[in-house]
PDB file of N, H, CA, C and O in Angstrom:
ATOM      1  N   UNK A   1      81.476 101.399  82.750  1.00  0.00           N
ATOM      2  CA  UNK A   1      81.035 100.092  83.177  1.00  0.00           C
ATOM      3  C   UNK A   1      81.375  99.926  84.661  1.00  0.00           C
ATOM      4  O   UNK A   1      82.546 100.238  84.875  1.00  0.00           O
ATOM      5  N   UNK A   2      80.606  99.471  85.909  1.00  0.00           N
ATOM      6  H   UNK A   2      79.654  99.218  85.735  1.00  0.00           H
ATOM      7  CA  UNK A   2      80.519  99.192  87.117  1.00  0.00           C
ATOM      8  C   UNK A   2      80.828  97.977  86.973  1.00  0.00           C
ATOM      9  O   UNK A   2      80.146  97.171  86.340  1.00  0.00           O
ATOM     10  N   UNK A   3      82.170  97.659  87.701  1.00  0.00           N
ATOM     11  H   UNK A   3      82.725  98.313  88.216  1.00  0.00           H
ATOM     12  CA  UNK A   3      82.384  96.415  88.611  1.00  0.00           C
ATOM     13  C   UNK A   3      83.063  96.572  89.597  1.00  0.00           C
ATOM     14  O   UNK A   3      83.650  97.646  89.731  1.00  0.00           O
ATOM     15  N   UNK A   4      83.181  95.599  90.533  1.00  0.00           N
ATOM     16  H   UNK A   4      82.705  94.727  90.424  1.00  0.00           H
ATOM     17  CA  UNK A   4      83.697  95.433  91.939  1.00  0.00           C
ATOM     18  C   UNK A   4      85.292  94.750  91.270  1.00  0.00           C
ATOM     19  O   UNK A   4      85.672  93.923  90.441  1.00  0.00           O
ATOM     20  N   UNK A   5      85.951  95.909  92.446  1.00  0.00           N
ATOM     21  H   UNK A   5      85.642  96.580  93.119  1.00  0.00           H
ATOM     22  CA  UNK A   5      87.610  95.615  92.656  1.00  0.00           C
ATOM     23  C   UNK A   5      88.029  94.772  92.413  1.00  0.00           C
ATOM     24  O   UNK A   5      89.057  94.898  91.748  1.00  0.00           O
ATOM     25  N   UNK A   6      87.698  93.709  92.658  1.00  0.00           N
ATOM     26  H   UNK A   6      86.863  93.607  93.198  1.00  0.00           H
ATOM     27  CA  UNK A   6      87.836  91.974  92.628  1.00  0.00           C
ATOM     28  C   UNK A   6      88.059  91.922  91.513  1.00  0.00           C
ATOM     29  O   UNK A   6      89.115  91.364  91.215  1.00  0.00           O
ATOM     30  N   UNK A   7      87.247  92.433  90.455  1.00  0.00           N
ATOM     31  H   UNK A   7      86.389  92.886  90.696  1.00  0.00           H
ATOM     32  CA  UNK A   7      86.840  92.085  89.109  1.00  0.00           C
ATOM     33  C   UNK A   7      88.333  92.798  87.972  1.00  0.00           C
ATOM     34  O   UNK A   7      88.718  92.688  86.808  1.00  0.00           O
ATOM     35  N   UNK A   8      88.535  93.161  88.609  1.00  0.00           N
ATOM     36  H   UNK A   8      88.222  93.250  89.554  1.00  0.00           H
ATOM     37  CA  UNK A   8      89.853  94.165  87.728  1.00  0.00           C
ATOM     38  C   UNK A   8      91.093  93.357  87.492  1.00  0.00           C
ATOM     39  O   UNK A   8      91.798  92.890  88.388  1.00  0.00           O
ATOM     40  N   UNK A   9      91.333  93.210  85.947  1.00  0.00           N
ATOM     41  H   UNK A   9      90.761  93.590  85.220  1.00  0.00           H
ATOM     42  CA  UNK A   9      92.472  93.032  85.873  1.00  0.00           C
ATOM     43  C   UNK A   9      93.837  93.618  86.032  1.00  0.00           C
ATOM     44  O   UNK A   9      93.762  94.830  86.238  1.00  0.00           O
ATOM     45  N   UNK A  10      95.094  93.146  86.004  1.00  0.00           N
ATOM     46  H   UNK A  10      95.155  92.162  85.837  1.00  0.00           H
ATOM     47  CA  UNK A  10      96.547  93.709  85.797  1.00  0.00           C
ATOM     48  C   UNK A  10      96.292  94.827  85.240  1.00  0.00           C
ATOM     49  O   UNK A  10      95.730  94.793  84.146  1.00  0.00           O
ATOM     50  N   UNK A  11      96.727  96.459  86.001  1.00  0.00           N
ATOM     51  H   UNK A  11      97.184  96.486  86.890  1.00  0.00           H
ATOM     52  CA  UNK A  11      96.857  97.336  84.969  1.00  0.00           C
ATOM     53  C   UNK A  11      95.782  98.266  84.706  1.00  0.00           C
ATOM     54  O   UNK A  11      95.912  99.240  83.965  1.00  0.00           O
ATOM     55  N   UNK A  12      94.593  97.924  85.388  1.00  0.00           N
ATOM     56  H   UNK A  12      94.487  97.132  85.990  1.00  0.00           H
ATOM     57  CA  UNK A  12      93.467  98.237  84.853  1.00  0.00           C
ATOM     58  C   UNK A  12      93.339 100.005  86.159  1.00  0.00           C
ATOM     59  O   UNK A  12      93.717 100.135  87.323  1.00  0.00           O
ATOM     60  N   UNK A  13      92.904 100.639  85.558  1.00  0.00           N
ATOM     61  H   UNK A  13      92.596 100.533  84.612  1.00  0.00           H
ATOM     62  CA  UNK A  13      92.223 101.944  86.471  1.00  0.00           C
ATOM     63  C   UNK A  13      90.926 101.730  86.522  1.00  0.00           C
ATOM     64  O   UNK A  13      90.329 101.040  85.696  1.00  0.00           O
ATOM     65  N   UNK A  14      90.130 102.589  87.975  1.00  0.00           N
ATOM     66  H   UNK A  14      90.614 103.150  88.647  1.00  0.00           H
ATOM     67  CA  UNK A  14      88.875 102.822  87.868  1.00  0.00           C
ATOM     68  C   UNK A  14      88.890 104.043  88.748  1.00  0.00           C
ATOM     69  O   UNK A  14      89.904 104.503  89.272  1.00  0.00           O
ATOM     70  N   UNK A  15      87.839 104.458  88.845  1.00  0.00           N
ATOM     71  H   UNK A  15      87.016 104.084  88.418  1.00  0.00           H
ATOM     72  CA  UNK A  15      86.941 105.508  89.598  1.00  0.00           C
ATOM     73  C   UNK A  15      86.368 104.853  91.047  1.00  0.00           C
ATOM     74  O   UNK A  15      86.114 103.662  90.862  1.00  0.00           O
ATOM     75  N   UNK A  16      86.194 105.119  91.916  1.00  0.00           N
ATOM     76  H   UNK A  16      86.400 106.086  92.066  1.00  0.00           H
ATOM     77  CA  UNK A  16      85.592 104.293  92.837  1.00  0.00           C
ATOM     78  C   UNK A  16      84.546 105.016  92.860  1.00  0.00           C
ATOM     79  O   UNK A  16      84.561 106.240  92.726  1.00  0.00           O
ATOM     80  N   UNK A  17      83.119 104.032  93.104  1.00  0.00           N
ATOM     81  H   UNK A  17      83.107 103.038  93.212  1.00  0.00           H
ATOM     82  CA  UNK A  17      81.385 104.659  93.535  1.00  0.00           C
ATOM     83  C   UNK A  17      81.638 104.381  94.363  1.00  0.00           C
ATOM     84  O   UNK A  17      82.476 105.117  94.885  1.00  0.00           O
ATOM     85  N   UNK A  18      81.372 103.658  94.854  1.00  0.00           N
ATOM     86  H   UNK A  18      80.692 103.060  94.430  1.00  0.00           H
ATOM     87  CA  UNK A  18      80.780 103.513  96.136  1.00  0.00           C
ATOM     88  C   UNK A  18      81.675 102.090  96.998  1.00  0.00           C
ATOM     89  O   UNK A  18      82.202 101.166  96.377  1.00  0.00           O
ATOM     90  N   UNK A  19      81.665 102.227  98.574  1.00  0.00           N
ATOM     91  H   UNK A  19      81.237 102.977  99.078  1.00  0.00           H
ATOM     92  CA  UNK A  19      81.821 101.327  98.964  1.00  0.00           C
ATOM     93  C   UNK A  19      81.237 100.635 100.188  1.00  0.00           C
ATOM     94  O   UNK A  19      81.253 101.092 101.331  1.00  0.00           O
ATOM     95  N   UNK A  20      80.628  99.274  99.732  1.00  0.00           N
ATOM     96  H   UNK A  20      80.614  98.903  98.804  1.00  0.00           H
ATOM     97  CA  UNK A  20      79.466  98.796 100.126  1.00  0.00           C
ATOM     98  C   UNK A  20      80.065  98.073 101.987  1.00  0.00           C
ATOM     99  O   UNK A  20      81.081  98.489 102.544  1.00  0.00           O
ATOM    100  N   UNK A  21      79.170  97.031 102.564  1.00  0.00           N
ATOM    101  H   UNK A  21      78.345  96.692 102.112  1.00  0.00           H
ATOM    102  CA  UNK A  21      79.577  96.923 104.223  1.00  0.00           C
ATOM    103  C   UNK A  21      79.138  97.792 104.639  1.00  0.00           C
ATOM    104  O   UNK A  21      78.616  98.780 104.121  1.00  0.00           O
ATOM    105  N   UNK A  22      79.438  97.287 106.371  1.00  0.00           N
ATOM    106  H   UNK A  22      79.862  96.485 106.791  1.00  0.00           H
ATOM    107  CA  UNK A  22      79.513  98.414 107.502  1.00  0.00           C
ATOM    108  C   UNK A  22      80.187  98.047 108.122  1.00  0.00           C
ATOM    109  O   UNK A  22      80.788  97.027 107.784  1.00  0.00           O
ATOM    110  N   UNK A  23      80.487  98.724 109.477  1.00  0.00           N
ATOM    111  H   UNK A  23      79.998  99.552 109.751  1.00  0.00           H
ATOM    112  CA  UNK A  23      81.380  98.473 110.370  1.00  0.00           C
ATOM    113  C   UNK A  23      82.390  98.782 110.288  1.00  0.00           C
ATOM    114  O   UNK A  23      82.689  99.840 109.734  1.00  0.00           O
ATOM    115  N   UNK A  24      83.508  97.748 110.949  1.00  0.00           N
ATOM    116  H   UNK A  24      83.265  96.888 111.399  1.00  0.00           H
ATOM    117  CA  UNK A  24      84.896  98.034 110.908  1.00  0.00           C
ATOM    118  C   UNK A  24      85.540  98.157 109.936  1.00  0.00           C
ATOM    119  O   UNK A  24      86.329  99.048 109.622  1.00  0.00           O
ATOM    120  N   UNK A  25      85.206  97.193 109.377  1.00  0.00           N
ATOM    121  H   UNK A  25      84.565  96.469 109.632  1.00  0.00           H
ATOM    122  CA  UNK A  25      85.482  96.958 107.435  1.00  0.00           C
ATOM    123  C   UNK A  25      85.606  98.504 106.801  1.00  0.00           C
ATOM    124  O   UNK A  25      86.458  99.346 106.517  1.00  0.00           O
ATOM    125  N   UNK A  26      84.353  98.313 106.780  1.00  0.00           N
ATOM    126  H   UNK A  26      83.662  97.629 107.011  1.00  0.00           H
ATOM    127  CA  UNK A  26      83.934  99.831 105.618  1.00  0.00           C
ATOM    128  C   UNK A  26      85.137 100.968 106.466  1.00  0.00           C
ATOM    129  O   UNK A  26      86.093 101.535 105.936  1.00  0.00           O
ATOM    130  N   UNK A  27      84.742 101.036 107.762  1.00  0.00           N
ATOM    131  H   UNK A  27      83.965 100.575 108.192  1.00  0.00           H
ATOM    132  CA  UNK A  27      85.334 101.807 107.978  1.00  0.00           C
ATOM    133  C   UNK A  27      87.040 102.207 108.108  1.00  0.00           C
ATOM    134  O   UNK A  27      87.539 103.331 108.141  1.00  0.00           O
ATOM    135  N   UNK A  28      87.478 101.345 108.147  1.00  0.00           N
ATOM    136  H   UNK A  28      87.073 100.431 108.120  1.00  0.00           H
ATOM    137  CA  UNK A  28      89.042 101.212 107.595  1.00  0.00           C
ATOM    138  C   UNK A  28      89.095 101.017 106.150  1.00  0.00           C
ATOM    139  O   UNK A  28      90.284 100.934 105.842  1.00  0.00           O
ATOM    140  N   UNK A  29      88.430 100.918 105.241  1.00  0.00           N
ATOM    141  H   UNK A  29      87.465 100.986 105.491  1.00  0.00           H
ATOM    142  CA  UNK A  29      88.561 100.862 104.086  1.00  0.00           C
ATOM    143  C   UNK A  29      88.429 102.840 103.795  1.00  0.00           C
ATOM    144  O   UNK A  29      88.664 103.197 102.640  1.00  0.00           O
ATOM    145  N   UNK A  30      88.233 103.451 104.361  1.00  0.00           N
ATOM    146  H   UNK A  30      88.042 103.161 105.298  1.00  0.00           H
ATOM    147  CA  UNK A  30      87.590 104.829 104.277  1.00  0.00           C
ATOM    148  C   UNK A  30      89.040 105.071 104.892  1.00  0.00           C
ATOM    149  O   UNK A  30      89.884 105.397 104.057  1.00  0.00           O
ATOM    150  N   UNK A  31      89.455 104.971 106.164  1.00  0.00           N
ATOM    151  H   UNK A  31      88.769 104.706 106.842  1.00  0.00           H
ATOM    152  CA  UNK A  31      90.770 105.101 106.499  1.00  0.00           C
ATOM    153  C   UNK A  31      91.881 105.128 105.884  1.00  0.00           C
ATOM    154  O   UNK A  31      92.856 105.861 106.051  1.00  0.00           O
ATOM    155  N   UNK A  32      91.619 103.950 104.861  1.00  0.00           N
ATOM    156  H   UNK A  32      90.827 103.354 104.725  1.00  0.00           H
ATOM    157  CA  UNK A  32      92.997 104.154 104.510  1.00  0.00           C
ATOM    158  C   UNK A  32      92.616 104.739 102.655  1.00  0.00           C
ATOM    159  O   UNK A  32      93.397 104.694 101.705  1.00  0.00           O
ATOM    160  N   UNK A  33      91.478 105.137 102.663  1.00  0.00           N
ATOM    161  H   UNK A  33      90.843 105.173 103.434  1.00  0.00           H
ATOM    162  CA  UNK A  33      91.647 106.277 101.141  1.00  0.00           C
ATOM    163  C   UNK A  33      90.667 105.857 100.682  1.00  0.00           C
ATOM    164  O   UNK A  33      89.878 106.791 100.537  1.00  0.00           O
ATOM    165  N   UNK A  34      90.177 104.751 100.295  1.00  0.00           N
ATOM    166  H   UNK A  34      90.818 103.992 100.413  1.00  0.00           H
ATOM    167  CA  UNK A  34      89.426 104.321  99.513  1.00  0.00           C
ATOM    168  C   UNK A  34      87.639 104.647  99.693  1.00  0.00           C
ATOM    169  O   UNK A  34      86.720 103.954 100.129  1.00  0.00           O
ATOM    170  N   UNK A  35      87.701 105.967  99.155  1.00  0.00           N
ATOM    171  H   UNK A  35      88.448 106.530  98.801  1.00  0.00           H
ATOM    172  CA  UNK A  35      86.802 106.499  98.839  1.00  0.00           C
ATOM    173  C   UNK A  35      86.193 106.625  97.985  1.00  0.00           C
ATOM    174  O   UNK A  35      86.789 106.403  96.931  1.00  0.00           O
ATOM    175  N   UNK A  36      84.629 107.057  97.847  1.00  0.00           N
ATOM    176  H   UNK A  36      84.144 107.238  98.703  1.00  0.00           H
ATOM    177  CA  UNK A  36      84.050 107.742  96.412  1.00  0.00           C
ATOM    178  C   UNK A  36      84.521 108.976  95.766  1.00  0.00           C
ATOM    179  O   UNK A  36      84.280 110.071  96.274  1.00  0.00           O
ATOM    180  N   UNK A  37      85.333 108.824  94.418  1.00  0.00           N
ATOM    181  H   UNK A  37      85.528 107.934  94.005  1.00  0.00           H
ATOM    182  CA  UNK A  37      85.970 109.804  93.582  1.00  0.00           C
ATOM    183  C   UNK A  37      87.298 109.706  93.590  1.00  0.00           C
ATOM    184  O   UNK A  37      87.914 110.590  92.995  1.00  0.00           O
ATOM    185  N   UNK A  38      88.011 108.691  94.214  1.00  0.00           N
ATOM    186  H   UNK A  38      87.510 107.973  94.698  1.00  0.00           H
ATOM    187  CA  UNK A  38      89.519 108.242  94.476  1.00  0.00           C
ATOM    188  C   UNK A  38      89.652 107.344  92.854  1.00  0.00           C
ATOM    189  O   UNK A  38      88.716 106.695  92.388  1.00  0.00           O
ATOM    190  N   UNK A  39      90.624 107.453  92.373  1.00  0.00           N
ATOM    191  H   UNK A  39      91.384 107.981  92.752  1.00  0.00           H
ATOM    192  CA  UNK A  39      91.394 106.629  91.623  1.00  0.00           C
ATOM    193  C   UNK A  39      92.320 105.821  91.947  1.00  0.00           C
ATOM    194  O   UNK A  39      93.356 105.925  92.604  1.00  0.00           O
ATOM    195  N   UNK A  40      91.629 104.713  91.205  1.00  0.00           N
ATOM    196  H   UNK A  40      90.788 104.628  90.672  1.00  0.00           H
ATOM    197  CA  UNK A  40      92.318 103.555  91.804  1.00  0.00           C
ATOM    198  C   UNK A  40      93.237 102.548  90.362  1.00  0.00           C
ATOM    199  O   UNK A  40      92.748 102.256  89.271  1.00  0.00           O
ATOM    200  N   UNK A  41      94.687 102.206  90.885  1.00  0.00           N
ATOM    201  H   UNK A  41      95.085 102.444  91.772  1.00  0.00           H
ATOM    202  CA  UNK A  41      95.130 101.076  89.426  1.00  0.00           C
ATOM    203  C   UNK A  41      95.805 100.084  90.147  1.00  0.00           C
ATOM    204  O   UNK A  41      96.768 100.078  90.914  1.00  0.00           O
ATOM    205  N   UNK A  42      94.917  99.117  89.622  1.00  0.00           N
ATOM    206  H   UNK A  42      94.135  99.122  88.999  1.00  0.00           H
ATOM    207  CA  UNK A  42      95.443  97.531  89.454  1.00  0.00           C
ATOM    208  C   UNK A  42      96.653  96.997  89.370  1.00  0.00           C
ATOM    209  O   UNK A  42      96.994  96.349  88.380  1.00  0.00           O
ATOM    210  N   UNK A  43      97.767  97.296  90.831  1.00  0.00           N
ATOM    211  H   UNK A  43      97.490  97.822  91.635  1.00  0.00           H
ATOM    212  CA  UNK A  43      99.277  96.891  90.516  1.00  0.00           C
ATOM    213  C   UNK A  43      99.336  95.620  90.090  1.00  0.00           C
ATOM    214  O   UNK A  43      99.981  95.416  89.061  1.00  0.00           O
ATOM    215  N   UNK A  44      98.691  94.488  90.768  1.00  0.00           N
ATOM    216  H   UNK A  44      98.168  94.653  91.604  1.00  0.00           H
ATOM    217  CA  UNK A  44      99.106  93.177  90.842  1.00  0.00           C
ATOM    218  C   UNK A  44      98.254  92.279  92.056  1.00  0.00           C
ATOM    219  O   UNK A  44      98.024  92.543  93.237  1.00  0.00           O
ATOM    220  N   UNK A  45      97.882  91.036  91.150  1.00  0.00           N
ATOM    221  H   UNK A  45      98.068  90.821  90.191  1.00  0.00           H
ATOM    222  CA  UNK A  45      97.187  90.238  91.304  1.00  0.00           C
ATOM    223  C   UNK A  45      97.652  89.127  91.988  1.00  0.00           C
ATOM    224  O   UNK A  45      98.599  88.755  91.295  1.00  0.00           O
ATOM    225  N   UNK A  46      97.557  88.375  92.926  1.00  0.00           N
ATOM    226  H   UNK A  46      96.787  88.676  93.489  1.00  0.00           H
ATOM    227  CA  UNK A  46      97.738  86.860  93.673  1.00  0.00           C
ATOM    228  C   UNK A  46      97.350  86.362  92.617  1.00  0.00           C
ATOM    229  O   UNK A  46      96.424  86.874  91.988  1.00  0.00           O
ATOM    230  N   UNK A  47      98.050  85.135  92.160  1.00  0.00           N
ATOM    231  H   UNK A  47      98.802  84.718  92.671  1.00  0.00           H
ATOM    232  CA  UNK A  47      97.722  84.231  91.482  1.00  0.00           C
ATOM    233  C   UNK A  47      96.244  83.260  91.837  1.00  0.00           C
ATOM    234  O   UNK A  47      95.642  82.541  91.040  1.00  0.00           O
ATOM    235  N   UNK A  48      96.005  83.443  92.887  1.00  0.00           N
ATOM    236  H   UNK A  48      96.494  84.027  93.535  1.00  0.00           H
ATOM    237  CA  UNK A  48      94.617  82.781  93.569  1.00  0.00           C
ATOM    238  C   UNK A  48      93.992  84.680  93.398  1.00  0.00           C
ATOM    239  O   UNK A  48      92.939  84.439  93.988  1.00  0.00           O
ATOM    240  N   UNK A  49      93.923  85.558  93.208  1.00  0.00           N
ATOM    241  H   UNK A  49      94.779  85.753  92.729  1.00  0.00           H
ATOM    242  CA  UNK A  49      92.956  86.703  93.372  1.00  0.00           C
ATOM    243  C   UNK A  49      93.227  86.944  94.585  1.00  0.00           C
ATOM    244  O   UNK A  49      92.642  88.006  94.794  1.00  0.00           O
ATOM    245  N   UNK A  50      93.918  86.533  95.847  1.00  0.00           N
ATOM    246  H   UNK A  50      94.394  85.670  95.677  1.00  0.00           H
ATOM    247  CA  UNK A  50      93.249  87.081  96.889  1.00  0.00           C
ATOM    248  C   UNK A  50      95.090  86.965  97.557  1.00  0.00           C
ATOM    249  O   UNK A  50      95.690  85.900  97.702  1.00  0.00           O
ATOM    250  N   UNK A  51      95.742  88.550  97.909  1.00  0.00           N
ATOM    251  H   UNK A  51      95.255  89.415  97.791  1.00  0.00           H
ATOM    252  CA  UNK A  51      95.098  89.802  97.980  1.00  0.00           C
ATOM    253  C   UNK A  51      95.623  90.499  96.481  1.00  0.00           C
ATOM    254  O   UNK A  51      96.190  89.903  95.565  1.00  0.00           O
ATOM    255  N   UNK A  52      95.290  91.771  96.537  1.00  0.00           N
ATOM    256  H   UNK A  52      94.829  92.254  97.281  1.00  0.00           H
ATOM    257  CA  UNK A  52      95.446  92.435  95.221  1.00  0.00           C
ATOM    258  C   UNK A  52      96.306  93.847  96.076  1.00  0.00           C
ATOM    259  O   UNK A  52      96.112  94.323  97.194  1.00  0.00           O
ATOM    260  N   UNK A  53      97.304  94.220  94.979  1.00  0.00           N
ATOM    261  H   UNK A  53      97.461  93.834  94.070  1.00  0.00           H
ATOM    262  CA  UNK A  53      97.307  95.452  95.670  1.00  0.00           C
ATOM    263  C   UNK A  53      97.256  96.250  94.423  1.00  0.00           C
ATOM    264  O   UNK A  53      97.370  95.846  93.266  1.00  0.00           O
ATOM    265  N   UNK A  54      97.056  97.503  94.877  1.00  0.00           N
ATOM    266  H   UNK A  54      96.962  97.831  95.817  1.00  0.00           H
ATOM    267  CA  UNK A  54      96.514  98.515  94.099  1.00  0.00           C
ATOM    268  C   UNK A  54      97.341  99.993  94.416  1.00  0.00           C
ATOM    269  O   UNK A  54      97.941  99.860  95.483  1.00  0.00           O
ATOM    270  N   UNK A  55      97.500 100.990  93.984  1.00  0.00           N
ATOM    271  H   UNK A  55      97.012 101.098  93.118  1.00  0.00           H
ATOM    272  CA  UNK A  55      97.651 102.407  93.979  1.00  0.00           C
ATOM    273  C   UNK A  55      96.632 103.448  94.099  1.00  0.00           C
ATOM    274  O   UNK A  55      95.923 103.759  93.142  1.00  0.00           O
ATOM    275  N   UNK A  56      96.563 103.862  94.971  1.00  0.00           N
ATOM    276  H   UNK A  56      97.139 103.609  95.749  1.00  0.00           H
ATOM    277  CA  UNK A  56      95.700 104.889  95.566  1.00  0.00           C
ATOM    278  C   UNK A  56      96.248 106.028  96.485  1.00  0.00           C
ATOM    279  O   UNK A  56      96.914 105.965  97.519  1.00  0.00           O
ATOM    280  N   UNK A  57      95.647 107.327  95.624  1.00  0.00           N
ATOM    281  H   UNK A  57      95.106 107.379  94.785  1.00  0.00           H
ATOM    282  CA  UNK A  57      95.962 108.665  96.360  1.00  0.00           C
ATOM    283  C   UNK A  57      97.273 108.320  96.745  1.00  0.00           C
ATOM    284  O   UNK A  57      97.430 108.357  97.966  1.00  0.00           O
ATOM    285  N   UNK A  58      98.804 107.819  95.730  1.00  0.00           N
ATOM    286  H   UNK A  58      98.677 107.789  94.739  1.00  0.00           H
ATOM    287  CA  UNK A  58     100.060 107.946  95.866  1.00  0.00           C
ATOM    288  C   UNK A  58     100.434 106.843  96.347  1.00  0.00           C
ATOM    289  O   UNK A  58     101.607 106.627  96.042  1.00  0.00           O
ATOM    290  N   UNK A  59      99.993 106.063  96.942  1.00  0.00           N
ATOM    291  H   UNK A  59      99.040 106.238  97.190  1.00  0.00           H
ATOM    292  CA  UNK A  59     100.643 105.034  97.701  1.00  0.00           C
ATOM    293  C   UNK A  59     100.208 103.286  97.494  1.00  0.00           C
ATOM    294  O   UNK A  59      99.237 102.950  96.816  1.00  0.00           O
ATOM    295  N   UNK A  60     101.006 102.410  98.120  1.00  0.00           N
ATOM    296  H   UNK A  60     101.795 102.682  98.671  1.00  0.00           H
ATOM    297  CA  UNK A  60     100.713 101.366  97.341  1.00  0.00           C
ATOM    298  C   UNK A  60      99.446 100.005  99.109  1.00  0.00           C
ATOM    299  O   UNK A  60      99.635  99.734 100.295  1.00  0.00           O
ATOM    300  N   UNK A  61      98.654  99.771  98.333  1.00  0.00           N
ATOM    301  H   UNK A  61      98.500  99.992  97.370  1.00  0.00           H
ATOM    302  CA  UNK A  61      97.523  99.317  99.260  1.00  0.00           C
ATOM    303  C   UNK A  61      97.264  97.701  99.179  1.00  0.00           C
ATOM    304  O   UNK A  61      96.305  97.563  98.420  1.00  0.00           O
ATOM    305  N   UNK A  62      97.605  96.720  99.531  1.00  0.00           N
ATOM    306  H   UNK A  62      98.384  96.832 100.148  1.00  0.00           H
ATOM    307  CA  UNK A  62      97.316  95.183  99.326  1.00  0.00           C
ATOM    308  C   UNK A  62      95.611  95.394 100.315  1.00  0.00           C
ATOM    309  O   UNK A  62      95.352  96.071 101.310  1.00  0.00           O
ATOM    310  N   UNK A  63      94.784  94.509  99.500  1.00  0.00           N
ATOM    311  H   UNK A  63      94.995  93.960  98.691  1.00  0.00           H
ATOM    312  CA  UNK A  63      93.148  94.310 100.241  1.00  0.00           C
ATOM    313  C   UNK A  63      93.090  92.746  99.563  1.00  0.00           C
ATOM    314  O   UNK A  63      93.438  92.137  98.551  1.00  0.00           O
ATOM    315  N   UNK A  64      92.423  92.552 100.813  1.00  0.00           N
ATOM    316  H   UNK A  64      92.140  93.046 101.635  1.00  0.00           H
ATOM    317  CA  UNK A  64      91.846  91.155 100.889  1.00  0.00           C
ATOM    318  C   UNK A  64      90.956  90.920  99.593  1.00  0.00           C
ATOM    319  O   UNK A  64      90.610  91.917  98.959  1.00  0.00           O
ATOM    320  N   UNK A  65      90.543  89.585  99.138  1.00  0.00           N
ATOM    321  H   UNK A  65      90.823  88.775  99.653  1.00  0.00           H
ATOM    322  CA  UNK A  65      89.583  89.602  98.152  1.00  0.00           C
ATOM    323  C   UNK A  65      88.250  89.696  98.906  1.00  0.00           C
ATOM    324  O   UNK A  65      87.276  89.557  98.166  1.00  0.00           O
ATOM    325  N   UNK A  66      88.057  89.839  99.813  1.00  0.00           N
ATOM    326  H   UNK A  66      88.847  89.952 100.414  1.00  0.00           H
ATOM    327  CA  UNK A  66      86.675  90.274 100.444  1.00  0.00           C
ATOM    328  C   UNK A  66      86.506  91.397 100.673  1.00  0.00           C
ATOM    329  O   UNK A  66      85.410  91.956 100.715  1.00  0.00           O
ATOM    330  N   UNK A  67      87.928  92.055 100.916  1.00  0.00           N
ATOM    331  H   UNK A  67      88.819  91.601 100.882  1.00  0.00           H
ATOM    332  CA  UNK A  67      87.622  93.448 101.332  1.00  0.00           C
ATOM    333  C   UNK A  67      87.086  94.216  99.842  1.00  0.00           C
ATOM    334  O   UNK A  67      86.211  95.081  99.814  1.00  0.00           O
ATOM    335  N   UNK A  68      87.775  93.722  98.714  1.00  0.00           N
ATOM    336  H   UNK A  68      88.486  93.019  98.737  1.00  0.00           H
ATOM    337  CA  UNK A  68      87.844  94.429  97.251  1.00  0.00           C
ATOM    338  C   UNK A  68      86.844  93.968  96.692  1.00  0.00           C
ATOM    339  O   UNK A  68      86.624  94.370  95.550  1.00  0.00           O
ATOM    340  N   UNK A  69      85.815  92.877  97.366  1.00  0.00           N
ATOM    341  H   UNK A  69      85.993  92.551  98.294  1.00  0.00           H
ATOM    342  CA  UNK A  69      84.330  92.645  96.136  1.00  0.00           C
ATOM    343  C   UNK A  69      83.352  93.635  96.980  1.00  0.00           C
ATOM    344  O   UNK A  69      82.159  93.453  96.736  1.00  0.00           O
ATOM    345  N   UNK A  70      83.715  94.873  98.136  1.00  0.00           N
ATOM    346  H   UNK A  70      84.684  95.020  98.334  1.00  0.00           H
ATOM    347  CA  UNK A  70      83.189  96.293  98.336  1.00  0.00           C
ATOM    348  C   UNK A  70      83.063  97.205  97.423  1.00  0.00           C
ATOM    349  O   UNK A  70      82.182  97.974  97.041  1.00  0.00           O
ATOM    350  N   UNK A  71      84.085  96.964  97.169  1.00  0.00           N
ATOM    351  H   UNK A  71      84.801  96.339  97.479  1.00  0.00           H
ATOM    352  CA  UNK A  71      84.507  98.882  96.329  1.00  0.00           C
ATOM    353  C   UNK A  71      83.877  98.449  95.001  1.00  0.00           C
ATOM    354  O   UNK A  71      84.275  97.502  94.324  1.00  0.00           O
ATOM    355  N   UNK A  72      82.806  99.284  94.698  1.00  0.00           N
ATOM    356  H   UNK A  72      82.482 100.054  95.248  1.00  0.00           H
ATOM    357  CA  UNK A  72      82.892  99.175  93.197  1.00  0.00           C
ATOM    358  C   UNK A  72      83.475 100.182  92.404  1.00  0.00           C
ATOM    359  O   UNK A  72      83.371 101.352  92.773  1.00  0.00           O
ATOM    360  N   UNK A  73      84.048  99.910  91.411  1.00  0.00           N
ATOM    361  H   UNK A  73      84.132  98.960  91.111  1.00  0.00           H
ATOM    362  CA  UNK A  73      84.463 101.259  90.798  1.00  0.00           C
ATOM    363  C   UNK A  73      83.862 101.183  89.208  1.00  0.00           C
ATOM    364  O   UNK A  73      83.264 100.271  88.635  1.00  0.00           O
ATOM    365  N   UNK A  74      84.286 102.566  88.729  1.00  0.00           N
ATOM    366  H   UNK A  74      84.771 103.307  89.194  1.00  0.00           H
ATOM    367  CA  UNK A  74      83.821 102.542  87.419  1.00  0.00           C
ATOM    368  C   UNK A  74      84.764 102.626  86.368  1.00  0.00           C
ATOM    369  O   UNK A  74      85.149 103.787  86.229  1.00  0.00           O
ATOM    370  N   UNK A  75      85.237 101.894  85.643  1.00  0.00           N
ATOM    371  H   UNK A  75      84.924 100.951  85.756  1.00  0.00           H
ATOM    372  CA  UNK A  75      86.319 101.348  84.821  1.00  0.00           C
ATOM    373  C   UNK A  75      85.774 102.074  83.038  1.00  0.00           C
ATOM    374  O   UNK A  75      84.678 101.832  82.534  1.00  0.00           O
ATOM    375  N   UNK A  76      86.401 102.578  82.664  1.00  0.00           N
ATOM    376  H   UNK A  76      87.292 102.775  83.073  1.00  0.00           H
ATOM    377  CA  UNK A  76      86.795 103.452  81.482  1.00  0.00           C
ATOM    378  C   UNK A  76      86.723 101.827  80.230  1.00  0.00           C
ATOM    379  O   UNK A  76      87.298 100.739  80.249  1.00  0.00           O
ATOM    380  N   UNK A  77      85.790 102.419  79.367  1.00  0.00           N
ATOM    381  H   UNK A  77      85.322 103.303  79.352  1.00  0.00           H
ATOM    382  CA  UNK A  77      85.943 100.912  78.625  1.00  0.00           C
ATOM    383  C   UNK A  77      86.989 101.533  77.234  1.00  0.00           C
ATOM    384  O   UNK A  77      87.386 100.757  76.365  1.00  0.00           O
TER     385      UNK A  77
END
């Protein structure tokens, strides 16, 4: 099942497809890992959603809730 980062609960893993933007955005989002075929898990949520941080390629990543309705990933049902 495809949804965007945003969309992930506590805990949850995905696959990343793709990640949507251009520019600076996209491109620091590529910087710092978040690529197509990276695994990604859902450390912990802002009580408002916005920011989230996550685990990726070893390390721990806080993204904006704008930056994370980019990435879609593909979540294991």
């Amino acid at each position: 099942m495809l949804r965007t980062l945003d969309t992930l609960e506590k805990g949850e893993t995905g696959l990343v497809k793709s990640v949507a933007g251009e520019g600076r955005i996209r491109r620091r989002l590529f910087d710092m890992g978040v690529t197509p075929g990276a695994i990604i898990y859902l450390r912990k949520k802002a009580p408002l959603g916005d920011p989230v941080e996550i685990t990726i390629r070893g390390y721990e990543l806080s993204l904006r809730k704008e930056e994370a309705k980019m990435v879609t990933v593909e979540v294991a049902e």
